[in-house]
C-alpha positions as CSV (number, residue, x, y, z in Angstrom):
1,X,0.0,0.0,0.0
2,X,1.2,3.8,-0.5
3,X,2.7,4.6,2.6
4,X,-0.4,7.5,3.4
5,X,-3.0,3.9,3.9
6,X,-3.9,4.2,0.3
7,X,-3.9,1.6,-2.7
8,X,-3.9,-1.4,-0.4
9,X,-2.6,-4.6,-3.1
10,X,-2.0,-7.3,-1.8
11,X,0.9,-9.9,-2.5
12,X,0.3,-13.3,-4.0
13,X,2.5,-15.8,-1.0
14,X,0.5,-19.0,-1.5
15,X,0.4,-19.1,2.1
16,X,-1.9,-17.9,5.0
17,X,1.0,-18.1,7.3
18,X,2.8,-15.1,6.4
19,X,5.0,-13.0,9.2
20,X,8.1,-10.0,9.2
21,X,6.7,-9.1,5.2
22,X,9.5,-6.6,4.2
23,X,10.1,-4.9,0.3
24,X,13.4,-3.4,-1.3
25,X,13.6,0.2,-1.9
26,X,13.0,-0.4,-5.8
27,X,9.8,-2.7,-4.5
28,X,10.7,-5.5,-6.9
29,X,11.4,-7.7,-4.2
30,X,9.1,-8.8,-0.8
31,X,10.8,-11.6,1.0
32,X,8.5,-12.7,4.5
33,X,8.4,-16.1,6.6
34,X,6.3,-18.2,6.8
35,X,5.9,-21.9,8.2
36,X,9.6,-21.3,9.7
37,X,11.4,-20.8,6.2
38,X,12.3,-17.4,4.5
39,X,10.9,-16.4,1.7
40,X,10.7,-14.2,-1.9
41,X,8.5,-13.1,-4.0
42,X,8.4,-10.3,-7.0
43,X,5.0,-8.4,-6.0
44,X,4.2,-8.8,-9.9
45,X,4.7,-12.9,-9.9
46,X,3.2,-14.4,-7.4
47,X,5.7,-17.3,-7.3
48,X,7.5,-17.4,-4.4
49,X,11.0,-19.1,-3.8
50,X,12.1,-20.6,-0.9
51,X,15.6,-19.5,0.4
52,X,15.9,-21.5,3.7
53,X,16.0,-24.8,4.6
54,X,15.4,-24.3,8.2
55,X,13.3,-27.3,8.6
56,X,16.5,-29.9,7.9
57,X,18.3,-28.1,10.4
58,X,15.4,-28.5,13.2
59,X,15.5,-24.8,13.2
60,X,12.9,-21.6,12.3
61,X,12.6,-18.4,11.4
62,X,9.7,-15.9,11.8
63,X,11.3,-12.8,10.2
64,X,13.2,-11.3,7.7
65,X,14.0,-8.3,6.6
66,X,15.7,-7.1,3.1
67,X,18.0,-4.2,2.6
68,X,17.2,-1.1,0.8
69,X,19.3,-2.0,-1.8
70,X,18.0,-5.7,-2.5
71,X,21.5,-7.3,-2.1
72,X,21.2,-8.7,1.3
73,X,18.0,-10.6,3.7
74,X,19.0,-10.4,7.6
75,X,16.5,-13.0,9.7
76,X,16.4,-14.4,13.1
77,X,17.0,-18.5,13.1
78,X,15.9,-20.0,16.6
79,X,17.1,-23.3,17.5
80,X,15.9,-24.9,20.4
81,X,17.8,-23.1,22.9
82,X,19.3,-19.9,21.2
83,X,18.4,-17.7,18.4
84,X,20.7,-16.1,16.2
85,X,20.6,-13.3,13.5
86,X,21.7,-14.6,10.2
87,X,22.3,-12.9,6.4
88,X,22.5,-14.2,3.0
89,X,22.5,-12.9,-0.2
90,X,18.8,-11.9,-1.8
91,X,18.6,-14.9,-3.5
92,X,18.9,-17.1,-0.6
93,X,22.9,-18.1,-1.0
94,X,25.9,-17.0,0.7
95,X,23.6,-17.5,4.8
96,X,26.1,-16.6,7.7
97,X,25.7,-16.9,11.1
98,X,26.2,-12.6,12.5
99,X,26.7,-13.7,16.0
100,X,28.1,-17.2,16.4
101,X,29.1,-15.1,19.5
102,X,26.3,-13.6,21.6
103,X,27.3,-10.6,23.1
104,X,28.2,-10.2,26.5
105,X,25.3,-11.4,28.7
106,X,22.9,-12.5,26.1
107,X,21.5,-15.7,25.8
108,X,19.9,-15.1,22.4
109,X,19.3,-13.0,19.4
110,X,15.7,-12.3,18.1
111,X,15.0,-9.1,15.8
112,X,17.3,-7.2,13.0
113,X,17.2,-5.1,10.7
114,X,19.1,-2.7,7.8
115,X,20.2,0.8,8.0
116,X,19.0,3.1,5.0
117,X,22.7,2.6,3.4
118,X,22.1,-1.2,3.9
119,X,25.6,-1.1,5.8
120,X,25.2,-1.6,9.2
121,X,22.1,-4.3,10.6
122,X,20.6,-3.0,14.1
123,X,19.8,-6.0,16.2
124,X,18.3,-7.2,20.0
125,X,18.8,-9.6,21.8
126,X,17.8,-11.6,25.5
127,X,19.8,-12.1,28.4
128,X,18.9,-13.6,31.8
129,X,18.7,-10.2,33.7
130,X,18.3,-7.8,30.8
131,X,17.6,-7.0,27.0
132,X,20.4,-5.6,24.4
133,X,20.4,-3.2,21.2
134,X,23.3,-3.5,18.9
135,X,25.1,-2.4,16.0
136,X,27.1,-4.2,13.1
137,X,28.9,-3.9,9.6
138,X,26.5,-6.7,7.5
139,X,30.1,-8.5,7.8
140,X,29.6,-9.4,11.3
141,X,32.5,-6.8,11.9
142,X,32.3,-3.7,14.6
143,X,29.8,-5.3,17.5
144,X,28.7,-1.9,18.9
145,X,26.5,-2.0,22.2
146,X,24.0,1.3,21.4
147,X,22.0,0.4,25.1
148,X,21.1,-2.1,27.6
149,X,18.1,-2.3,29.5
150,X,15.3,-4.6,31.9
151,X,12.8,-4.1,29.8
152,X,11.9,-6.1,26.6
153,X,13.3,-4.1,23.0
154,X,11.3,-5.2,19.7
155,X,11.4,-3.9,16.1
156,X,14.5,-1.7,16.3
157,X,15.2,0.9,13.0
158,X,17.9,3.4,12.2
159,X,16.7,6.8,11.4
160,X,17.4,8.0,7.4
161,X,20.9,9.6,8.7
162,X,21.8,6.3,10.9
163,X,22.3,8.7,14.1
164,X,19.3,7.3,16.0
165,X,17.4,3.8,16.2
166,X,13.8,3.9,17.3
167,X,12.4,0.7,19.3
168,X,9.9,0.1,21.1
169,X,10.2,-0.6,24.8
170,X,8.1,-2.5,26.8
171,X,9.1,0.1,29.9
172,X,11.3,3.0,30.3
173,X,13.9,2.8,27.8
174,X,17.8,2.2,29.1
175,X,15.8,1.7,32.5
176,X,18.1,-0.3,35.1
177,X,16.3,-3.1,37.1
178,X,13.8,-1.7,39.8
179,X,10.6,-3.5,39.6
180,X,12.0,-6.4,37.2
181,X,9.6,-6.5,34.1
182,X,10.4,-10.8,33.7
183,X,10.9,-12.6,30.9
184,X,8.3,-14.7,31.8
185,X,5.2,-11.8,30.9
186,X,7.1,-10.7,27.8
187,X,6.7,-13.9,26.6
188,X,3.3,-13.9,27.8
189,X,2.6,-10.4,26.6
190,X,3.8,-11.4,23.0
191,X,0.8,-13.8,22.3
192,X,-1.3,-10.5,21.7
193,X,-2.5,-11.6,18.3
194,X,-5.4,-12.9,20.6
195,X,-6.9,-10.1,21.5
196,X,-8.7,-11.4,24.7
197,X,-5.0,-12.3,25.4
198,X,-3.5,-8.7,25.4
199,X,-2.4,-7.6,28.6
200,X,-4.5,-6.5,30.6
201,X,-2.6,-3.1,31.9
202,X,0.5,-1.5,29.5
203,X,3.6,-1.6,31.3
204,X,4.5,1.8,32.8
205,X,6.7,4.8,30.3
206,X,6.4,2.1,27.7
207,X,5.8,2.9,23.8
208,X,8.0,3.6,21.2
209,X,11.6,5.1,22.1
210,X,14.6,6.9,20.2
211,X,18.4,6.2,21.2
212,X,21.3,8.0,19.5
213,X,23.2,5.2,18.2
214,X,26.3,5.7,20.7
215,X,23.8,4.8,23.6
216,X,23.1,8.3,24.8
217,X,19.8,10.1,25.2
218,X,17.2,7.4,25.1
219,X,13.7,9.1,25.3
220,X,10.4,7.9,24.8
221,X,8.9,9.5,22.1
222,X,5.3,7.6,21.7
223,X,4.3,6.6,25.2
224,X,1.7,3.7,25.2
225,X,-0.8,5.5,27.7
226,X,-4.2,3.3,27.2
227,X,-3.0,0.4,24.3
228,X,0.3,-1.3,24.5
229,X,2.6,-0.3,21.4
230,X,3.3,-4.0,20.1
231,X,5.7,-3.0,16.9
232,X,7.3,0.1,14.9
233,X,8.7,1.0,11.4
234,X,10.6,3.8,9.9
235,X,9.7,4.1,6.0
236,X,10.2,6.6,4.0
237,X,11.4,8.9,6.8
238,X,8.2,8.7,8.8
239,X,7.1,6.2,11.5
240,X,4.7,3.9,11.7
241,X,3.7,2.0,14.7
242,X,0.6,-0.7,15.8
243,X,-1.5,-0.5,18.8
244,X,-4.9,-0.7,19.2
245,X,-7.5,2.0,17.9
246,X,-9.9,4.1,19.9
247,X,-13.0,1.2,20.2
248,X,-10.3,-1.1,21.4
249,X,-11.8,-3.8,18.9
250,X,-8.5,-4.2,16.3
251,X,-5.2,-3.4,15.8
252,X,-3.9,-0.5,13.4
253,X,-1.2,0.9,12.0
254,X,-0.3,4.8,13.1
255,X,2.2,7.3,11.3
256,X,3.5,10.2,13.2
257,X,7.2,11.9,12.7
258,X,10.2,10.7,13.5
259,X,9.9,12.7,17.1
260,X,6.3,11.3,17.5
261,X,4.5,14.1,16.7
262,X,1.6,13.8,14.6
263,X,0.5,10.6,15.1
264,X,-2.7,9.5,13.0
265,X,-4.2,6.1,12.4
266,X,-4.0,5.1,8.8
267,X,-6.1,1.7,9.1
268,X,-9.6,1.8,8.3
269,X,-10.6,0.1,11.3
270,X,-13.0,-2.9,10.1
271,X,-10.0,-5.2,10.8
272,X,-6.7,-6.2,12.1
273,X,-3.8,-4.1,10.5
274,X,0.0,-5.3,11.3
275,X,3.4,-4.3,10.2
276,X,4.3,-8.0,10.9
277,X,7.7,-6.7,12.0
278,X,8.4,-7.9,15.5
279,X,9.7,-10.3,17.5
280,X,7.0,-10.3,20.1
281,X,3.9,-10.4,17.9
């Protein structure tokens, strides 16, 4: 769809499974997962190609992300015990592990994605005590720590000039341990596409926050005041977000500015609207 809500098409998958949909700048490529594999389609085809073969490895993925410039498809693979962020090449060759090494105090690696330049990925991860956001070269070169913090981190993107990422926080952003917002409710928290199994309070100064990318300053920019904030999106230097609408009755997709101002809903409201870009969806 236009990025105003308008001249919704939608994208021949062959699947009703579909998660993480993402589209290169020149929007002749959509790659998504579905059924644990990583997928590509042309939006003019409708033939998709498979470019995983999670399944032989007992392993899945549930997102993926392509770069602006087509070349390169970062995605999550989750073994049993530990997830990693992988990359390959757009169609599905060249797949290398980014973090064969977790970074310091992290357990496992969940959500990525591309800055505008397609150089650097942005990326969190899950530690016993606390959540991560990180920076490298698509090389797996230059591990940067941008934050660490209690509180869950989903659907992290760089801002057009790559000197912020916005997240969303599931609690005050770069907040140290007080109250302990556990593990255990963000996974419970993160089967919200029931709706009778959304939580049933938003966690406090949650919503969508901005970090420059040396760590510094991290604000929260949207706060989630009656609706949780479940997932967030910088396109075409504006951001969108999902929570649910004013009747409370589905989920929709909201674009404000990149410093949260001007937030309006551009769903229609007569059904469930996602980004499909997070981990905790």
């Amino acid at each position: 769809m236009s990025v105003d809500g308008s001249s919704v098409t939608p994208v021949q998958t062959g699947s009703t499974n579909v998660w993480g949909l993402s589209v290169s700048a020149d929007l002749k490529t959509v790659v998504y997962a579905s059924n644990g594999e990583v997928w590509a389609v042309s939006p003019n085809s409708g033939t998709p190609t498979q470019l995983t073969q999670n399944a032989a490895n007992n392993s899945s993925s549930s997102l993926a992300r392509i770069s602006p410039n087509g070349q390169k498809i970062v995605y999550p693979v989750f073994t049993t015990n530990v997830g990693n962020i992988w990359i390959m090449n757009a169609d599905g060759t060249g797949s290398t592990n980014l973090t064969p090494t977790l970074p310091t105090g992290m357990t496992t690696c969940y959500v990525a994605s591309f800055s505008a330049d397609s150089s650097k990925i942005g990326f969190a991860c899950e530690g016993s005590t606390s959540f991560g956001l990180y920076t490298m070269k698509t090389d797996g070169t230059q591990l940067a720590t941008v934050l660490t913090q209690t509180n869950p981190i989903d659907s992290p993107s760089f801002t057009p000039n790559g000197k912020q990422i916005l997240y969303v926080s599931w609690g005050a952003p770069g907040a140290a341990l007080k109250h302990g917002f556990s593990h255990a409710a963000f996974s419970r928290y993160s089967q919200h596409l029931q709706p009778n199994l959304a939580p049933s309070s938003v966690p406090a100064n949650s919503g969508v926050a901005s970090v420059n990318i040396d760590g510094s300053n991290p604000t929260l920019i949207v706060p989630a005041t009656t609706n949780q904030i479940w997932e967030s999106e910088i396109v075409n230097s504006n951001l969108y977000y999902v929570m649910l609408g004013s009747s409370g009755n589905f989920y929709q997709i909201f674009k404000a500015n990149l410093d949260g101002t001007g937030s309006a809903s551009i769903s229609d409201g007569t059904a469930d609207d996602w980004l499909g870009v997070c981990f905790g969806c």
